[in-house]
SEKOLBA-881558 format. One record per atom (N, C-alpha, C): x, y, z; atom name; residue in one letter. Coordinates in Angstrom, 3 decimals. Atoms other than C-alpha are relative to their C-alpha. Example, Ala and Ser with C-alpha at 12.3 -4.5 7.8 and 13.67 -1.06 7.14 Angstrom:
0.890 -1.190 0.000 N A .
12.300 -4.500 7.800 CA A .
0.900 1.200 0.000 C A .
-0.820 -1.190 -0.060 N S .
13.670 -1.060 7.140 CA S .
-0.770 1.090 0.730 C S .
This chain:
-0.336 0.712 -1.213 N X .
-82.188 71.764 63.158 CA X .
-1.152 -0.929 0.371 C X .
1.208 0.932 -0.517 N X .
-84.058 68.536 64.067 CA X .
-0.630 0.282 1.354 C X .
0.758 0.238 -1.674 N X .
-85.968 68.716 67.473 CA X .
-0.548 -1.181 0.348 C X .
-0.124 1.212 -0.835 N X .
-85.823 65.247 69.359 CA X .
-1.308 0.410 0.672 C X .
0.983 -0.034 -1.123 N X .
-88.960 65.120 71.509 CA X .
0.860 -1.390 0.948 C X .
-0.183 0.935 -1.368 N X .
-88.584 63.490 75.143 CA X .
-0.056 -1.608 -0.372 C X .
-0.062 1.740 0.267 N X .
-89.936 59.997 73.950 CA X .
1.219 -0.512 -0.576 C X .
-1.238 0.888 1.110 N X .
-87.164 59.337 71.195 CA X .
0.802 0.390 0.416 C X .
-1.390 -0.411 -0.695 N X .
-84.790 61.023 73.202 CA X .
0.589 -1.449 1.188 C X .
0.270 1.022 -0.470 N X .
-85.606 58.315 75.822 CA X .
0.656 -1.913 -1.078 C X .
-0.179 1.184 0.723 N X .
-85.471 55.267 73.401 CA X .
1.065 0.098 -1.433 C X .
-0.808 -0.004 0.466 N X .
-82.745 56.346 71.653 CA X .
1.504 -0.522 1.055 C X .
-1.081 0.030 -1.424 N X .
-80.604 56.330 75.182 CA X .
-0.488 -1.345 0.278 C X .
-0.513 1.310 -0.832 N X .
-82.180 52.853 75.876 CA X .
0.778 -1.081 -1.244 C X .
-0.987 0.616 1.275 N X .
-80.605 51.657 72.382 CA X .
1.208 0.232 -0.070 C X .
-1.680 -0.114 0.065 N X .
-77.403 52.981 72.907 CA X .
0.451 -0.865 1.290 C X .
-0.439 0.788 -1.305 N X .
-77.408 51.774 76.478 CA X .
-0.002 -1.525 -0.024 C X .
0.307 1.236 0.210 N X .
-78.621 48.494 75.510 CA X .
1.092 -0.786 -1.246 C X .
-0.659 0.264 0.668 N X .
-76.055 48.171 72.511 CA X .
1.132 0.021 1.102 C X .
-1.185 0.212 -0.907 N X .
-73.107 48.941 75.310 CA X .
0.121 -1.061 0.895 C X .
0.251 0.896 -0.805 N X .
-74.213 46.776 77.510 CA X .
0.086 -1.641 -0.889 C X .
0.051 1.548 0.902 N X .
-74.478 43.753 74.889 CA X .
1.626 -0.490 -0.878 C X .
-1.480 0.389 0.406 N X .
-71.046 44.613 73.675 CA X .
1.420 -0.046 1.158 C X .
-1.077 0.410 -0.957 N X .
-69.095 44.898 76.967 CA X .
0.329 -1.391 0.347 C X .
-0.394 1.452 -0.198 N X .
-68.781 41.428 77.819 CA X .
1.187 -0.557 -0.985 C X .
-0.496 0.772 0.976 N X .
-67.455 40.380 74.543 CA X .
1.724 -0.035 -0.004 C X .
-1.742 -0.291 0.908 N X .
-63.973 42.269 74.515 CA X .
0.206 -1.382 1.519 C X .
-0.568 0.952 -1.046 N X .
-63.168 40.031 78.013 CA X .
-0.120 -1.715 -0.405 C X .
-0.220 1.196 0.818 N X .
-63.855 36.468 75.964 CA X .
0.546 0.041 -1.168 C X .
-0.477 -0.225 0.810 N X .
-62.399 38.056 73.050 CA X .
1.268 -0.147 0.315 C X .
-1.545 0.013 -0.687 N X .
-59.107 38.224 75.342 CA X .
0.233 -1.342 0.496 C X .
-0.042 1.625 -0.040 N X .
-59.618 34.387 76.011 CA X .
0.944 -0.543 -0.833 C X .
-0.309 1.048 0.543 N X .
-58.876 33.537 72.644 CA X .
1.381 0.162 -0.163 C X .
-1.590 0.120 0.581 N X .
-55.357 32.143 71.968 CA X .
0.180 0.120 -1.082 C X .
-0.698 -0.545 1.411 N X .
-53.591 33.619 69.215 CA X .
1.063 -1.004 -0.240 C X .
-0.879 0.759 0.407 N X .
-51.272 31.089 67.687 CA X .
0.666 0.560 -1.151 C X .
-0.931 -0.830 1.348 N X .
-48.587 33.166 65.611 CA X .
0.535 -0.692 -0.856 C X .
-1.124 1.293 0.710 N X .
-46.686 29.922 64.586 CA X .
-0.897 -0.457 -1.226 C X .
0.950 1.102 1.219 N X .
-49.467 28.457 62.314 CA X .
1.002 0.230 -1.347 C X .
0.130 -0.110 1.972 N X .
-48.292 27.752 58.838 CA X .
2.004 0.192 -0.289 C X .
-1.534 -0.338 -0.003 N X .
-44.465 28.503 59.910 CA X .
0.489 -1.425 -0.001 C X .
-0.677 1.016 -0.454 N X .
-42.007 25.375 59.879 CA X .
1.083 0.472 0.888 C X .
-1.334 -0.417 -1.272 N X .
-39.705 24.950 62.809 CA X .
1.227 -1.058 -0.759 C X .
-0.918 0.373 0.529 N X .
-36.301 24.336 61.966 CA X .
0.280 -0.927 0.293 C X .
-0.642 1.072 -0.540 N X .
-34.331 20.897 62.928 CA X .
0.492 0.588 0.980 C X .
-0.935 -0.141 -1.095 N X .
-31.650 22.400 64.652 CA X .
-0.950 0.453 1.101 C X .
0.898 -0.919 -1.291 N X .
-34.159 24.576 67.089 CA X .
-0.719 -1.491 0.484 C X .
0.773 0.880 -0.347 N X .
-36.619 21.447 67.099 CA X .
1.166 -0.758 1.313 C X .
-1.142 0.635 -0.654 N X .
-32.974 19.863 68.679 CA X .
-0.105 0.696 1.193 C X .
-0.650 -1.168 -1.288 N X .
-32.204 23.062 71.126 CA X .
-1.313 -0.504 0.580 C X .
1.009 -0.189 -1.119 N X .
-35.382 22.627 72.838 CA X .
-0.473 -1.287 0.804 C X .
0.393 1.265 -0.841 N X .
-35.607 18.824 73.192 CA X .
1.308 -0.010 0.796 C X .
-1.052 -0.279 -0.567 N X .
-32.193 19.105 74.486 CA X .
0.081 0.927 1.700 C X .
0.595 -1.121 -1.135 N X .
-33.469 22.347 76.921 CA X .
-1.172 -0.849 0.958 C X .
0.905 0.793 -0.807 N X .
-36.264 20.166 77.919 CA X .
0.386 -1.417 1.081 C X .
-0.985 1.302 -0.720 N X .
-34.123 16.728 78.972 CA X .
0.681 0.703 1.022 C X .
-1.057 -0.294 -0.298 N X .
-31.866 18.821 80.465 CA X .
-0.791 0.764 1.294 C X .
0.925 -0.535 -1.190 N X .
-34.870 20.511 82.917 CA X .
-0.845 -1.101 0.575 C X .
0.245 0.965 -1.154 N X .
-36.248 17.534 83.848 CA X .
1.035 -0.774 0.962 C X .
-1.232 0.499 -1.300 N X .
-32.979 16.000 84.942 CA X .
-0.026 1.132 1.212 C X .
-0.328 -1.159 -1.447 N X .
-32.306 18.932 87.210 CA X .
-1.278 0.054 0.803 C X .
1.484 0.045 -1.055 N X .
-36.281 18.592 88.723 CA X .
0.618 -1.405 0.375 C X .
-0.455 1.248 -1.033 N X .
-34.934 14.985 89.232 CA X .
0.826 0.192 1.499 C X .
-1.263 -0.483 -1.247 N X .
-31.997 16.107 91.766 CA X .
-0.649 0.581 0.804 C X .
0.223 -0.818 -1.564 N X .
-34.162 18.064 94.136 CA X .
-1.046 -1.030 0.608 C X .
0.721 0.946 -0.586 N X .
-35.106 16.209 96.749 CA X .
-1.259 0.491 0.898 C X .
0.960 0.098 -0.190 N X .
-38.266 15.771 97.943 CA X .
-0.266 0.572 1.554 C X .
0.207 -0.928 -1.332 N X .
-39.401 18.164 101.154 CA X .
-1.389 -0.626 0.645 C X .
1.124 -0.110 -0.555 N X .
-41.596 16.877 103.688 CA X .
-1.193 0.418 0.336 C X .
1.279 -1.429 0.798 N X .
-45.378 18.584 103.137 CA X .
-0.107 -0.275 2.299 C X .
0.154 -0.735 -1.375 N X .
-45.669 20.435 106.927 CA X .
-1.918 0.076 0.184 C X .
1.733 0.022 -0.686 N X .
-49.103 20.470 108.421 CA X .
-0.324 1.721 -0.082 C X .
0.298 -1.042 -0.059 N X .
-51.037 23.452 107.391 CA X .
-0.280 1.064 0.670 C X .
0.870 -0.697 -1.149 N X .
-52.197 25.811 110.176 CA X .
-0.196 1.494 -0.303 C X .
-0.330 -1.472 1.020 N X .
-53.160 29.440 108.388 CA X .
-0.355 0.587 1.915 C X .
0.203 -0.793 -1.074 N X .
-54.671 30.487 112.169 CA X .
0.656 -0.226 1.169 C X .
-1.116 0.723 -0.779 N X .
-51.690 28.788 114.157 CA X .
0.566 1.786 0.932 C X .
-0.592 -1.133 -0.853 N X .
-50.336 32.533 115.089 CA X .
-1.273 1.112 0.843 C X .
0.644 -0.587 -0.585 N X .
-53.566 33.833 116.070 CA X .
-0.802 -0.387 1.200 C X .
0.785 0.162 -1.541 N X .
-54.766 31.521 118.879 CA X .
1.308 0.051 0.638 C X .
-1.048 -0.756 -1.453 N X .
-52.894 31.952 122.038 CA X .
0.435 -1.740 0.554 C X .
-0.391 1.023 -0.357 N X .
-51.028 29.058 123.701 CA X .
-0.603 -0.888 0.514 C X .
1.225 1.118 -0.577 N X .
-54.077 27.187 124.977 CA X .
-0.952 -0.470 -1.031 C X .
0.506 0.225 1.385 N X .
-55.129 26.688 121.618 CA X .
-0.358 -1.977 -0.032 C X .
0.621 1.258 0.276 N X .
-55.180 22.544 121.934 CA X .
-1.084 0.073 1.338 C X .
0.905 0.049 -1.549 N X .
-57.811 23.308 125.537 CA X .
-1.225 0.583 -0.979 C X .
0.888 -0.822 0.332 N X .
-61.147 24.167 124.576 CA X .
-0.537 0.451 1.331 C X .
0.075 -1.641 -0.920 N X .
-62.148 27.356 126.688 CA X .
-1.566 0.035 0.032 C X .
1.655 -0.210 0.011 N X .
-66.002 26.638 126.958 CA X .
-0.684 0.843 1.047 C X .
C-alpha cells in the first residue's frame, strides 16, 4: 500500500482541481458549435420545389397582415397613481 504524504496529497488535489476547472468551460462552447447533418447529402428537385413554393407562399400571407400601430411604451404606467403627469415635490 502506497502512503501519500500531506504535500502530494495537496498537489495532487490542486491538479485535479485545476484540470476541472480548465475543462468546464469548454463543454458550454462545445454546445455553440453548429452541427450541419446535411453536408455531402444532395437535396432533391422536387423538395428543393416544396420549399420554395412553402416559402412564396409565407411571405404572401406576412404581406396580408396589416400593419398595427406601435403604442407608446409605459412598463411603470400601472404603478404610479393618477397624478402621475404632476410632479409631487
Amino acid at each position: 500500500m502506497m502512503i501519500v504524504s500531506l504535500r502530494q496529497h495537496s498537489v495532487i488535489a490542486l491538479l485535479i482541481g485545476g484540470v476541472a476547472l480548465s475543462i468546464a468551460p469548454s463543454g458550454s462552447a462545445f454546445a455553440q458549435i453548429k452541427m450541419d447533418m446535411s453536408k455531402g447529402q444532395p437535396v432533391d428537385p422536387a423538395t428543393l420545389e416544396e420549399r420554395k413554393k412553402v416559402d412564396q407562399e409565407y411571405q404572401s400571407k406576412l404581406k396580408t397582415i396589416p400593419d398595427q400601430p406601435q403604442k407608446k411604451s409605459d412598463p411603470w404606467g400601472n404603478v404610479r397613481g393618477s397624478n402621475s403627469s404632476q410632479n409631487n415635490r
